[in-house]
LUMDOLO-507479 format. One record per residue: residue in three letters; x, y, z of N, C-alpha, C in turn. Coordinates in pm, 1 decimal, decimal comma, always signed. Each point is the difference from the previous one (the first is absolute). Layout:
// residues N
  type       n_X       n_Y       n_Z      ca_X      ca_Y      ca_Z       c_X       c_Y       c_Z
   ALA         X         Y         Z         X         Y         Z         X         Y         Z
...
This chain:
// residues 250
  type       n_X       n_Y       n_Z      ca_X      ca_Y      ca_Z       c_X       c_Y       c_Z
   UNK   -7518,1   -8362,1   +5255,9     -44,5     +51,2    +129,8    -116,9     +98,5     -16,5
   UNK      -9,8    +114,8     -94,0    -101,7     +80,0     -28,2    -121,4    -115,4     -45,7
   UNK     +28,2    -129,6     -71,1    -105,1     -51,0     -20,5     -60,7     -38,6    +139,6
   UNK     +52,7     -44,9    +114,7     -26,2     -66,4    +138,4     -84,2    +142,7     +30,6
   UNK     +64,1    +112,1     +28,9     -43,5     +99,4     +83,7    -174,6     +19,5     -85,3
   UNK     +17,8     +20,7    -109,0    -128,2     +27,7     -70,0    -122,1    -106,3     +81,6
   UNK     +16,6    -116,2     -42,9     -91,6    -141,6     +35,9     -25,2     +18,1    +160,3
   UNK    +110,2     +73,2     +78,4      -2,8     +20,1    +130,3     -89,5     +85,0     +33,9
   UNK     -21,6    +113,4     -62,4     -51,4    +132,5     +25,6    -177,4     -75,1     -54,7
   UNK      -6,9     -68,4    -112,4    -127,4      -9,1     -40,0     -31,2    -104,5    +116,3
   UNK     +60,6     -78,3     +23,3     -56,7     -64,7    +130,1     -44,1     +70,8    +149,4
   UNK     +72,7     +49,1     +19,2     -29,2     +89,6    +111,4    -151,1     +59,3     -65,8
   UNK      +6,6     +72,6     -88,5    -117,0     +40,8     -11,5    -136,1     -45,1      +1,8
   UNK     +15,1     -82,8     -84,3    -100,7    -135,6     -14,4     -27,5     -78,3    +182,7
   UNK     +99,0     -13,2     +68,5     -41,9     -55,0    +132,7     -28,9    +124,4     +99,5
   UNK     +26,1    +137,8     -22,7     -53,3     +64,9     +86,5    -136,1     +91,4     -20,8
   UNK     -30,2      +5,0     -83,4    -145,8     +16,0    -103,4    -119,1    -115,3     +24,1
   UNK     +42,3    -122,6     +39,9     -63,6     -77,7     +11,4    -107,6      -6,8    +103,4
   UNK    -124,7     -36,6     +14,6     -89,4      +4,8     +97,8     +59,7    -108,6    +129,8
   UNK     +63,5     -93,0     -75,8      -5,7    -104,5     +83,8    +137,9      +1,1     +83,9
   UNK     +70,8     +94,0     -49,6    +137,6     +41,0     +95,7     -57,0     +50,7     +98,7
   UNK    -117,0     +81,0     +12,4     -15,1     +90,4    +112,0     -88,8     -72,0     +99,1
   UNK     -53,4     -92,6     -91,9     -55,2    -105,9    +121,4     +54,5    -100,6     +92,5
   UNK    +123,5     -59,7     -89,4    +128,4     -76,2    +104,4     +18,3    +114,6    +111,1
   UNK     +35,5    +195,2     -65,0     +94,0     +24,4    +107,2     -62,0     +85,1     +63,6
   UNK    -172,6     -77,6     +23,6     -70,2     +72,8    +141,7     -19,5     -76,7     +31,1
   UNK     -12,5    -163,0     -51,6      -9,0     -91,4     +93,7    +120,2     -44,1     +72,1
   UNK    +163,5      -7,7     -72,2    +118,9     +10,8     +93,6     +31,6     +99,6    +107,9
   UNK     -51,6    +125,6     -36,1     +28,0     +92,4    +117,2    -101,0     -32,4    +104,8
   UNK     -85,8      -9,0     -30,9    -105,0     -88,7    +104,6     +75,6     -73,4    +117,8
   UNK     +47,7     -82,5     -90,1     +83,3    -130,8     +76,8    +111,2     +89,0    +101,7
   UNK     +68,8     +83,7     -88,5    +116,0     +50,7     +74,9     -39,0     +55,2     +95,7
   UNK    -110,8     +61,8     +24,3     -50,6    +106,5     +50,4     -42,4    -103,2    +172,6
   UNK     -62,1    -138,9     -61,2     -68,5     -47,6     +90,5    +132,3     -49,6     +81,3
   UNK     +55,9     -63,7     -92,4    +161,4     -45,0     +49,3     +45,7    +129,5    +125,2
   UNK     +10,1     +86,8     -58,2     +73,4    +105,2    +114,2     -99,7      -7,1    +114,0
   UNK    -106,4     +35,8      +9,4    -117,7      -5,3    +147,3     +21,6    -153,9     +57,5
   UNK     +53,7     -67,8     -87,3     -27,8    -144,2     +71,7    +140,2     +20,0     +77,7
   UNK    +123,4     +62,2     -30,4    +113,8     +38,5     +85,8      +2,1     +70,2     +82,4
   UNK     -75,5     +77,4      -2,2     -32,6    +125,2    +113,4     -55,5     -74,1    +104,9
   UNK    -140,9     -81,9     -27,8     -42,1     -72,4    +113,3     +94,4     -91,7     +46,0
   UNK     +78,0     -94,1     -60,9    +103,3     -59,9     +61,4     +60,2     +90,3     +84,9
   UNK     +81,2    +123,4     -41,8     +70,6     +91,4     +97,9     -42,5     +12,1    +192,4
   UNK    -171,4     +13,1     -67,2     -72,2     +76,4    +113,9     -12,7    -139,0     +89,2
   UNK     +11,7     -91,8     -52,1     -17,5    -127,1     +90,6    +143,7     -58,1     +73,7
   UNK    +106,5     +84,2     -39,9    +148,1     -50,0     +52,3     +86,1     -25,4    -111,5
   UNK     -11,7     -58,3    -105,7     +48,5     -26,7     -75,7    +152,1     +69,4     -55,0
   UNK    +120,5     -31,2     -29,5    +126,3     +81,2     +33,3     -11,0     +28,6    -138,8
   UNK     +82,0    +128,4     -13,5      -7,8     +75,2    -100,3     +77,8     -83,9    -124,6
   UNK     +80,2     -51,1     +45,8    +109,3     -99,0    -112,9     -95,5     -88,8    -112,4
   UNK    -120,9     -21,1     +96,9     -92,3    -124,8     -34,7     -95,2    +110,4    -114,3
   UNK     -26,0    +112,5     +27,7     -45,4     +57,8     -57,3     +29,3     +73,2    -155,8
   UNK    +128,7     -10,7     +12,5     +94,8     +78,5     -79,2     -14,1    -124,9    -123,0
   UNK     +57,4    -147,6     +47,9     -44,5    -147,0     -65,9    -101,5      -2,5    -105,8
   UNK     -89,6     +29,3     +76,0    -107,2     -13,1     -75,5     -66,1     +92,9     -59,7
   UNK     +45,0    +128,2     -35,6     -63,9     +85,0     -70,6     +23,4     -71,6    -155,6
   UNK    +120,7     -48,8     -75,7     -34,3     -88,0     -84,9     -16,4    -143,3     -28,4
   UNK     -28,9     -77,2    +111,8      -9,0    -125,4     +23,8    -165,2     -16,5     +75,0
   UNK     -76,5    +115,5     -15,0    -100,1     -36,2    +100,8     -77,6    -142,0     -51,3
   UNK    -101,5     -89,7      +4,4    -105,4     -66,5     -15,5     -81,9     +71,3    -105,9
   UNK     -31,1    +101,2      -6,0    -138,6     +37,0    -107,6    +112,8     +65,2    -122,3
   UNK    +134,0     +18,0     +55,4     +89,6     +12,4    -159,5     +22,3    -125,7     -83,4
   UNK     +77,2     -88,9     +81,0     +27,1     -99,0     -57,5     -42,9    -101,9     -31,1
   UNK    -135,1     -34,6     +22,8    -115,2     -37,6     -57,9     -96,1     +57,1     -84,9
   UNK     +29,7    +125,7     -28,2     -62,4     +75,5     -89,6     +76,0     -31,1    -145,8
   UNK    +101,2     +45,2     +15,8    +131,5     +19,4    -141,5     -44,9    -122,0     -98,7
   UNK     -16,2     -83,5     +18,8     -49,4    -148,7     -97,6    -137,1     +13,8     -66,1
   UNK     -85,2    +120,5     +84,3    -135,4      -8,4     -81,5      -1,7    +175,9     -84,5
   UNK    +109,7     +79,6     +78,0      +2,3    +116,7     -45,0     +56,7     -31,7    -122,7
   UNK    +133,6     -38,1     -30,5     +86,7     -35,4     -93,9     -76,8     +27,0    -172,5
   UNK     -47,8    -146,0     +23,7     -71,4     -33,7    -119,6     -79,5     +65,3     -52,8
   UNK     -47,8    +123,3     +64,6    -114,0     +69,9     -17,9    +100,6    +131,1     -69,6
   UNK    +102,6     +25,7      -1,4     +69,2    +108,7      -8,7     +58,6     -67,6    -213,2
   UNK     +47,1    -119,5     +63,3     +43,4     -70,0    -124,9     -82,9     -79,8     -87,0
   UNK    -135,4     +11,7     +21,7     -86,5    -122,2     -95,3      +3,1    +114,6    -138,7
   UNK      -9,4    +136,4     +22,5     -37,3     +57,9    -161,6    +127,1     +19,5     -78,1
   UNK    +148,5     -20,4     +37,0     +86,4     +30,4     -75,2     -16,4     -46,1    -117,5
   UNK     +11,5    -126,7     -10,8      -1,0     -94,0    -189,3    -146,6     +14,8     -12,5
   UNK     -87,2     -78,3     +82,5    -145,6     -22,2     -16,7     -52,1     +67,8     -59,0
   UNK     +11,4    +137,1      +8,6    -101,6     +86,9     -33,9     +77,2     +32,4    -135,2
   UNK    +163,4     +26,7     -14,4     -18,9     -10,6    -129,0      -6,8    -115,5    -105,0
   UNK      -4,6    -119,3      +9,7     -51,3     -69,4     -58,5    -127,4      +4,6     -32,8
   UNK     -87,4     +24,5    +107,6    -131,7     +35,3     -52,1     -38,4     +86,5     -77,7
   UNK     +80,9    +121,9     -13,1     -56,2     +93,3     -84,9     +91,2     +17,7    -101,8
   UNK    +125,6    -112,4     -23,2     +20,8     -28,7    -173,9    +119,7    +129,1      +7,9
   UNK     -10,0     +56,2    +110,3    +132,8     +83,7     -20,2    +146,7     -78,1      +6,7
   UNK     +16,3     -94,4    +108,7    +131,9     -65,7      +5,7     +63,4     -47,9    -136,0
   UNK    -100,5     -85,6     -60,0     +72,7     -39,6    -158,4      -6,3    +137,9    -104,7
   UNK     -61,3    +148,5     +30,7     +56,8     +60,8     -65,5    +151,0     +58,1     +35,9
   UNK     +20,5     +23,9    +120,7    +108,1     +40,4     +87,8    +152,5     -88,8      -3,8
   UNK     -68,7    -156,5     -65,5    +103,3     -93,4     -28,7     +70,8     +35,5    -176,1
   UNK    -141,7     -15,4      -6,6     +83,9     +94,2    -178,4    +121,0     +50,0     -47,7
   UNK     -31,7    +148,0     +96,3    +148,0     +83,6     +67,3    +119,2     -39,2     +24,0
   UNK     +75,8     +56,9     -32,8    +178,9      +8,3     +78,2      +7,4     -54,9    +125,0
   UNK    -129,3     +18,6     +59,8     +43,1     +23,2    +166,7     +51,1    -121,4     +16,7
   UNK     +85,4     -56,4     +73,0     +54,4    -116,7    +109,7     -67,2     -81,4    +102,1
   UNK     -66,1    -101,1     -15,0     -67,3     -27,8     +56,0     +64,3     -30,3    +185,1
   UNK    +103,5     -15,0      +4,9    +108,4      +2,8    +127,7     -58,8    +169,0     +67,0
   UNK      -5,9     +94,2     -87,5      +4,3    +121,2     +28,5    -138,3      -1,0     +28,6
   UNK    -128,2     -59,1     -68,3    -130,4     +49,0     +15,1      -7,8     -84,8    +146,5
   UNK     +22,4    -118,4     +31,9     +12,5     -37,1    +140,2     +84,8     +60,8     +97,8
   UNK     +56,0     +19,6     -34,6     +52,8     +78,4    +108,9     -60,9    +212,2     +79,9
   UNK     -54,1      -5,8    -146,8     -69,9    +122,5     +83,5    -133,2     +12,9     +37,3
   UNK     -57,6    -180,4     -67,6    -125,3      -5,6    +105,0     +19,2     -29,5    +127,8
   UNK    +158,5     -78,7     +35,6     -11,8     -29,1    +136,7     +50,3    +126,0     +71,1
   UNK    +116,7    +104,3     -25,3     +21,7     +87,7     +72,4     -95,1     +62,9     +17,0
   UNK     -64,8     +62,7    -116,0    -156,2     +40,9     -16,0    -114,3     -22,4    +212,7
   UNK     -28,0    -133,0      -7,4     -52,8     -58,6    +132,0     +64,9     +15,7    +107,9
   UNK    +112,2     -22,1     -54,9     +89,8      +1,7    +130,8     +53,6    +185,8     +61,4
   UNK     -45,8     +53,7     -67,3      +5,1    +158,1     +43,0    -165,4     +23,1     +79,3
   UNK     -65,8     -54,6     -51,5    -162,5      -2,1     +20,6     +37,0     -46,7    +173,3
   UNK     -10,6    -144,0     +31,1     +41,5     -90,9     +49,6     +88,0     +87,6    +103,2
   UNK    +132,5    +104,1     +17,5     +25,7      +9,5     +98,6     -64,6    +206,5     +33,8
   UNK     -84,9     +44,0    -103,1     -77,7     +73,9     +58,1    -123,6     -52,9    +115,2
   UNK     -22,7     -96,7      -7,4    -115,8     -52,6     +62,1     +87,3     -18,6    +132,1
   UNK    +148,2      +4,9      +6,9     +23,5     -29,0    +156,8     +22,2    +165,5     +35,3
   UNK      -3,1    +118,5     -58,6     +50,7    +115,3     +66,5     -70,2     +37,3    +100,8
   UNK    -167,2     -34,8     +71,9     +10,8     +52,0     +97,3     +60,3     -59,5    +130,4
   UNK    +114,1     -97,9     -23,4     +53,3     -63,3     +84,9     +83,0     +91,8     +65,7
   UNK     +49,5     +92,9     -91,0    +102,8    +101,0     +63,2     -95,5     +80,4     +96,9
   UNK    -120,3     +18,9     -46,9     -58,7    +119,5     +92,7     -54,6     -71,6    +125,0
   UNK     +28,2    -141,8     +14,5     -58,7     -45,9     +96,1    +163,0     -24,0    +140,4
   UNK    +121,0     -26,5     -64,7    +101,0      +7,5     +65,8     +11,6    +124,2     +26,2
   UNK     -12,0    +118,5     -51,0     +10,6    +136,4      +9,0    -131,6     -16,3    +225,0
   UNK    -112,0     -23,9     -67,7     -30,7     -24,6     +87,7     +26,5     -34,0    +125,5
   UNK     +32,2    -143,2     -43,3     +94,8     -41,6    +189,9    +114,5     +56,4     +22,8
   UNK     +55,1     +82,2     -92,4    +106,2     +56,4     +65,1     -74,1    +138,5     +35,8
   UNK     -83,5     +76,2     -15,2     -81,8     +57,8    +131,7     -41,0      +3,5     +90,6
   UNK     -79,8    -145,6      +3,8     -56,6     -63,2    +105,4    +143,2     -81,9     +95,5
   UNK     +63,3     -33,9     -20,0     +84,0     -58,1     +80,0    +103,4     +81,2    +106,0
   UNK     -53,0     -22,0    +108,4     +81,0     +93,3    +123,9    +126,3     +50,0     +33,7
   UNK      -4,9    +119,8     +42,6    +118,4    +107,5      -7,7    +105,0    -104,8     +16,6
   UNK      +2,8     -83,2     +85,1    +143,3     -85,7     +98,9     +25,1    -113,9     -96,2
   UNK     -53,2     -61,1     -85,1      +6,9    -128,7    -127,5     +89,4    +105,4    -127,8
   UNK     +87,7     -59,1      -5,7    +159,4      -5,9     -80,3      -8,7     -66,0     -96,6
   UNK     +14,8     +17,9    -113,2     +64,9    -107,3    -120,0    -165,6     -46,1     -54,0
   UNK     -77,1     +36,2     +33,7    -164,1     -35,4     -39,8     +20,0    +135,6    -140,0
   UNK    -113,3     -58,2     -95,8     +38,3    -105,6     -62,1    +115,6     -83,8     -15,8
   UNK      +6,9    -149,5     -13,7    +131,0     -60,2     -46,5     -15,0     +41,7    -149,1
   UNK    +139,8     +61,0     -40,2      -4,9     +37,3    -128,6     +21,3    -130,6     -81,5
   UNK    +115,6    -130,4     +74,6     +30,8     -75,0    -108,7     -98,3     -69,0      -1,8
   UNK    -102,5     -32,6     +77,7    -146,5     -94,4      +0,7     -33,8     +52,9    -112,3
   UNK     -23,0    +104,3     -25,7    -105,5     +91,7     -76,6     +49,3     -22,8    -141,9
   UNK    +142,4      -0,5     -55,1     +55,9     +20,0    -117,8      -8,2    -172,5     -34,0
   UNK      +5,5     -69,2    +143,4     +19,3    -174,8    -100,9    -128,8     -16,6     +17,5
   UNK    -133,5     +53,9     +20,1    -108,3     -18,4     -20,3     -67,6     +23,7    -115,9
   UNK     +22,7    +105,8     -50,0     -36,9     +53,5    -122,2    +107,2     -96,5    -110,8
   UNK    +133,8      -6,6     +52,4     +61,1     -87,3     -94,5     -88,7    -112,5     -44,3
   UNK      -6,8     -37,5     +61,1    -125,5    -175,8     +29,8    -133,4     +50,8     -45,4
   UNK     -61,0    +110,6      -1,3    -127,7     +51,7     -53,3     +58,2      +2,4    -137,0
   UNK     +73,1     +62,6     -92,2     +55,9     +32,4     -86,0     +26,1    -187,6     -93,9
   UNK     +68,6     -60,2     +97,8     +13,0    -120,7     -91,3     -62,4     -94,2     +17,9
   UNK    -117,0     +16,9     +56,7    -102,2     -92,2      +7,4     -82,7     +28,0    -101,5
   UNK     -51,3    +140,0     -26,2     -73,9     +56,4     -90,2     +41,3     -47,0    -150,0
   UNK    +149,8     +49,7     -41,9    +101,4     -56,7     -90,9     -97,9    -132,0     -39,1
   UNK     +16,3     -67,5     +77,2     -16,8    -178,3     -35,5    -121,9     -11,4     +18,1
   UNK     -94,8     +68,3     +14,6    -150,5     -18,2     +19,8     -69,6     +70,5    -117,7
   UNK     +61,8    +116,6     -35,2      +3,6     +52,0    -153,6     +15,8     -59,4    -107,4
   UNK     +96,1     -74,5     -18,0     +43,6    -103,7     -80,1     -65,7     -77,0     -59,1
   UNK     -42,2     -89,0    +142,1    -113,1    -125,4     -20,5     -94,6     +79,4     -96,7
   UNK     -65,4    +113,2     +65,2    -123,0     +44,4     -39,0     +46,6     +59,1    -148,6
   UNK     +66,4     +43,9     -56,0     +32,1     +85,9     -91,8      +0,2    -175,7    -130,7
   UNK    +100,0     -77,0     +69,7     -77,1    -132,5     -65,9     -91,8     -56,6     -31,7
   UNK    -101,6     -48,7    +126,1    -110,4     -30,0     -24,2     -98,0     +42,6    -113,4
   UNK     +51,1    +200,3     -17,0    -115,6     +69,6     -44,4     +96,0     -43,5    -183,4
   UNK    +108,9      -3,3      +6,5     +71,3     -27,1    -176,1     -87,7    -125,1     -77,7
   UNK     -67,8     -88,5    +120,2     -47,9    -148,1     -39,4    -183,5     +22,1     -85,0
   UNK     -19,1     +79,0     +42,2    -189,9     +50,9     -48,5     -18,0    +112,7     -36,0
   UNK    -120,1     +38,1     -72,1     -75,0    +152,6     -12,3     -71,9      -0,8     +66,4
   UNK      -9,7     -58,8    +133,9    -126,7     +26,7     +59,1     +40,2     +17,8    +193,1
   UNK     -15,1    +152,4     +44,5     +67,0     +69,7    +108,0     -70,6    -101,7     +79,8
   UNK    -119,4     -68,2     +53,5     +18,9     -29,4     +99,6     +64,0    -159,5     +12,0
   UNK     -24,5     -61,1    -135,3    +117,3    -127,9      -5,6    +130,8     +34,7     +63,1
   UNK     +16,9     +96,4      +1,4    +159,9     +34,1      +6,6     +26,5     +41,4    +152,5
   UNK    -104,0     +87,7     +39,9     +18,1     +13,2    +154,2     -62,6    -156,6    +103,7
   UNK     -87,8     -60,4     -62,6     -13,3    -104,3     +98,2    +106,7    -112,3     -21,9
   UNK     +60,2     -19,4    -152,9    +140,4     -85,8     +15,7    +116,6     +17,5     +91,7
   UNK     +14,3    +179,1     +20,7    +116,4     +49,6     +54,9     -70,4     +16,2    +160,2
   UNK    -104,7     -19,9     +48,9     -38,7     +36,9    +117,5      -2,2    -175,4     +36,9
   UNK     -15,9    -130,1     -69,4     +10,7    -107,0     +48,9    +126,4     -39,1     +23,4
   UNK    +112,3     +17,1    -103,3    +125,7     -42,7      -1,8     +29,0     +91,5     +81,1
   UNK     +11,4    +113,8     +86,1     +84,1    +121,1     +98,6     -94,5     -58,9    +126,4
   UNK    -123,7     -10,6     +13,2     -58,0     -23,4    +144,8      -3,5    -116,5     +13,7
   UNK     -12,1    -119,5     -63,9     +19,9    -150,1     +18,3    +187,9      +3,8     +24,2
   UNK     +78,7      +2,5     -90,2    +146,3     -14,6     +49,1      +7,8    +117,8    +188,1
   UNK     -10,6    +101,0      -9,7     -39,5     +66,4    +131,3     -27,2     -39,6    +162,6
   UNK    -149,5     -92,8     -65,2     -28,7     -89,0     +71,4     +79,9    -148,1     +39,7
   UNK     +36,0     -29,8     -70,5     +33,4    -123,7     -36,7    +158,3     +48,8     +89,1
   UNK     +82,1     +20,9     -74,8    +176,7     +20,3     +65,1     -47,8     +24,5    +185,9
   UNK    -100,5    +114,4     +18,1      +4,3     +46,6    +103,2    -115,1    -156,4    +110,8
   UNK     -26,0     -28,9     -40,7     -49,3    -206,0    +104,0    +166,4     -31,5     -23,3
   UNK     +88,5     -34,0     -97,7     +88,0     -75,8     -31,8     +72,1     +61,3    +156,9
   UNK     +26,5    +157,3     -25,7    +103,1     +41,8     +87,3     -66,3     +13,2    +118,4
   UNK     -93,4     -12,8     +32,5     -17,9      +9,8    +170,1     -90,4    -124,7     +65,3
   UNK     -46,6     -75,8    -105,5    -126,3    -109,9     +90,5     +99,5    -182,8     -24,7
   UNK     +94,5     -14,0    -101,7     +17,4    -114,1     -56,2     +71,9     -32,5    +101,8
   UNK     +17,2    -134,3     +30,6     +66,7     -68,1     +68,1    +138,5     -27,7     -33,7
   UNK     -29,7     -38,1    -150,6    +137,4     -43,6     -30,3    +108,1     +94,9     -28,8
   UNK    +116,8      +2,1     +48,8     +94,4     +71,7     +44,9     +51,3     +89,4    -166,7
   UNK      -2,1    -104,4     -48,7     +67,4     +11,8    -200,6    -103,7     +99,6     -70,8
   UNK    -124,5     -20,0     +30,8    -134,0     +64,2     -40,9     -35,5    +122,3     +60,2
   UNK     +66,5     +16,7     +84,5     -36,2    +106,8    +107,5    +120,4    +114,9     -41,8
   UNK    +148,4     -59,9     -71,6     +95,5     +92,6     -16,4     -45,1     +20,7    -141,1
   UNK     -56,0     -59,5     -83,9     -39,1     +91,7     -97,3    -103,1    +103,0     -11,0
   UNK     -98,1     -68,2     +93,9    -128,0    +102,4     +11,6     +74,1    +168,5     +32,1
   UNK    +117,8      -7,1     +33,7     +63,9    +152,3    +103,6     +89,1     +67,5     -68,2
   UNK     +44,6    -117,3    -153,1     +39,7     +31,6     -47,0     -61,0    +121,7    -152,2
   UNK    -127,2     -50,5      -6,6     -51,7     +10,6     -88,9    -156,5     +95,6     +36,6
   UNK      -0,6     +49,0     +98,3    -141,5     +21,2     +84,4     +15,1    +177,6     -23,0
   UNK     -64,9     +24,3     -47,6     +31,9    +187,1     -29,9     -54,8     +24,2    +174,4
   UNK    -118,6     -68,7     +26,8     -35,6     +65,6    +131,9    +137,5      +6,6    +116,6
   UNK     +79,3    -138,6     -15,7    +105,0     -21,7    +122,8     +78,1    +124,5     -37,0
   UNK     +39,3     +36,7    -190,1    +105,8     +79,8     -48,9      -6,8    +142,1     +51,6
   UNK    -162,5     +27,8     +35,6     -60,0    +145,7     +19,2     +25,9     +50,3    +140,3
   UNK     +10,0    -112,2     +98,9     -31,3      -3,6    +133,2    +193,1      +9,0     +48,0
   UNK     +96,5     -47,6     -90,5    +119,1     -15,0     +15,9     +45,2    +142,6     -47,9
   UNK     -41,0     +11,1     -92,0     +51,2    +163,4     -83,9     -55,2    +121,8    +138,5
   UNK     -88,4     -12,3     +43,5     -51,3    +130,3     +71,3     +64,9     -31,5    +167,0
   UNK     +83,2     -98,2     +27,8     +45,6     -19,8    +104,0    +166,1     +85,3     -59,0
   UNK     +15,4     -11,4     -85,3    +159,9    +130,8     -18,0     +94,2    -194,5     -47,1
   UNK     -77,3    -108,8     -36,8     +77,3     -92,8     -51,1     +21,1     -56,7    -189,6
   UNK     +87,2     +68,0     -58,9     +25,0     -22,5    -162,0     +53,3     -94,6     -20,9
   UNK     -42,0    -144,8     -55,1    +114,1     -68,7      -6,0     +53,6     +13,0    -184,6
   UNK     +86,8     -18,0     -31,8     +14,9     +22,2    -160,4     -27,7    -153,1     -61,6
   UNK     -30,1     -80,2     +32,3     -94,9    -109,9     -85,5    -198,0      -5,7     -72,6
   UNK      +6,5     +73,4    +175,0    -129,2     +10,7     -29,8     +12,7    +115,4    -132,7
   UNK     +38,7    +119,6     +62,7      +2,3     +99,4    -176,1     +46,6     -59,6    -111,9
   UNK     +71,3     -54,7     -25,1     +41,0     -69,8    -144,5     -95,2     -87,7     -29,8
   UNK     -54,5    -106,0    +145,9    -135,0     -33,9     -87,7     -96,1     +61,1     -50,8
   UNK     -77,1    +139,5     +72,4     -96,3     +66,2     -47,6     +51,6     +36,7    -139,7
   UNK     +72,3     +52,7     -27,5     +87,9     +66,1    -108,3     -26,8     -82,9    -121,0
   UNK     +77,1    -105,3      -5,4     +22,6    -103,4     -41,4    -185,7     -52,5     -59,9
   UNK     -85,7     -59,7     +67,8    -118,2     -20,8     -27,2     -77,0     +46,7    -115,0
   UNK     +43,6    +183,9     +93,4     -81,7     +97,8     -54,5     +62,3     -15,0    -221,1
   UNK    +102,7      -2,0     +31,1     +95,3      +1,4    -146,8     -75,0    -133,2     -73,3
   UNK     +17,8     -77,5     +35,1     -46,5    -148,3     -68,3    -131,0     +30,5     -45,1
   UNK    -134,6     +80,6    +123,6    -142,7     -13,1     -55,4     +28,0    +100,7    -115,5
   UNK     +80,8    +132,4      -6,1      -4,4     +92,4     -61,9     +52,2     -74,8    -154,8
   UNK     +80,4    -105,3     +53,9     +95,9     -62,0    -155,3    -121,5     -65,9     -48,8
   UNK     -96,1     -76,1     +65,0     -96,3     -94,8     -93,9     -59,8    +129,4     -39,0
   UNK     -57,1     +75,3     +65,6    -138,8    +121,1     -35,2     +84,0     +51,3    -155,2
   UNK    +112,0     +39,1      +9,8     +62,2      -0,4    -137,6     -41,5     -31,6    -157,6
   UNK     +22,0    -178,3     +52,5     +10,2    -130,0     -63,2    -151,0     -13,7     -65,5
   UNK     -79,1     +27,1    +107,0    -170,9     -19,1     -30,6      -5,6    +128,0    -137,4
   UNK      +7,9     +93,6     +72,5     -35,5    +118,5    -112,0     +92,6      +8,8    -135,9
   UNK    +130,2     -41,0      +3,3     +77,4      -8,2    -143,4     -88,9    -128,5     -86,4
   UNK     -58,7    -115,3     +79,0    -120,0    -124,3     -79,9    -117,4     +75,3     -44,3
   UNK     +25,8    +141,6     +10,4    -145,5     +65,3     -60,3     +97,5     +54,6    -113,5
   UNK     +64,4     +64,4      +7,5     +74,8     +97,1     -84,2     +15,3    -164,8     -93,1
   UNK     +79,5     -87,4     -11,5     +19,2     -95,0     -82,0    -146,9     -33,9     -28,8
């Protein structure tokens, strides 16, 4: 465990030192930022507060963002050290390679849900803005299975990417593999689940559609399949990303 926490701590460091962390998380707060004004104007146009509450993590410029943000967060984990000849010294070592993956992905995935904190200051918000006589605003359980669903979407979008980047030394191979496979599947589940005709094609698209999963989570709906799949996914990309890097160590 002291070996995990160590690899943890140098990761953190290494991703928050980085130039290019701070460029995802002014271009995500951007988004969030635009996301919240784009709710406010809904408000001012009628729009009911429930609808509002929905979509603070389900908006349009989030969940179309996350597939191109992603990869950009995860292309330098392996990449970059492969490129600079540190990973096969680092394989040398004692360390565990189970353990060195795993604290590149917690590593992102701490990154990953700093980039949602000004979400709180934006609910903090409507619960200012929302009028003396409105009760129960915020919905708290919207809010907690939203972030749940932010949380394990990320999980499994990390993954991919934390994969992609185990496959090359070269960061942007790694973010445009993980930005085709996350925004093509994205795209793709989300026609399946709302445009297909066919009835069979259409229950998998809903099954499998992070956008339908995002839009269900921020309505206050969890189902426990969908989480065991995210879960589940996320474990398998994390088991190959493994598999790839112990074929270096061998």
């Amino acid at each position: 465990m002291s070996v995990f926490i160590s690899l943890l701590k140098k990761e953190l460091r290494t991703c928050f030192y980085s130039p290019i962390a701070y460029v995802v998380m002014f271009f995500f707060w951007a988004l969030t930022g635009g996301n919240f004004i784009w709710l406010l104007s809904q408000l001012a146009h009628g729009e009911s507060l429930t609808i509002a509450t929905q979509l603070m993590f389900s908006g349009p410029l989030l969940t179309f963002a996350l597939p191109v943000i992603v990869p950009l967060i995860t292309m330098r984990l392996f990449a970059e050290e492969r490129k600079l000849g540190t990973l096969e010294a680092l394989l040398t070592t004692s360390v565990r390679v189970p353990e060195l993956v795993l604290s590149k992905f917690f590593g992102a995935l701490i990154f990953y849900i700093v980039l949602w904190l000004p979400a709180l200051i934006y609910v903090l918000f409507q619960y200012r803005l929302a009028p003396a006589e409105v009760s129960g605003f915020p919905d708290m359980g919207a809010l907690q299975s939203g972030a749940l669903g932010v949380i394990l979407v990320g999980m499994l979008y990390i993954a991919v990417g934390l994969f992609m980047s185990s496959l090359t030394s070269n960061q942007i191979v790694a973010a445009i593999g993980g930005f085709a496979i996350l925004f093509g599947s994205f795209l793709g589940m989300m026609y399946m689940a709302y445009t297909a005709q066919n009835p069979a094609v259409r229950i998998v698209g809903q099954y499998y559609s992070s956008f339908a999963h995002m839009m269900d989570f921020a309505r206050g709906v969890v189902d426990s399949r969908i989480v065991i799949m995210y879960v589940t996914h996320a474990v398998w990309f994390l088991f190959a990303a493994v598999r790839v890097v112990e074929s270096k160590r061998a």
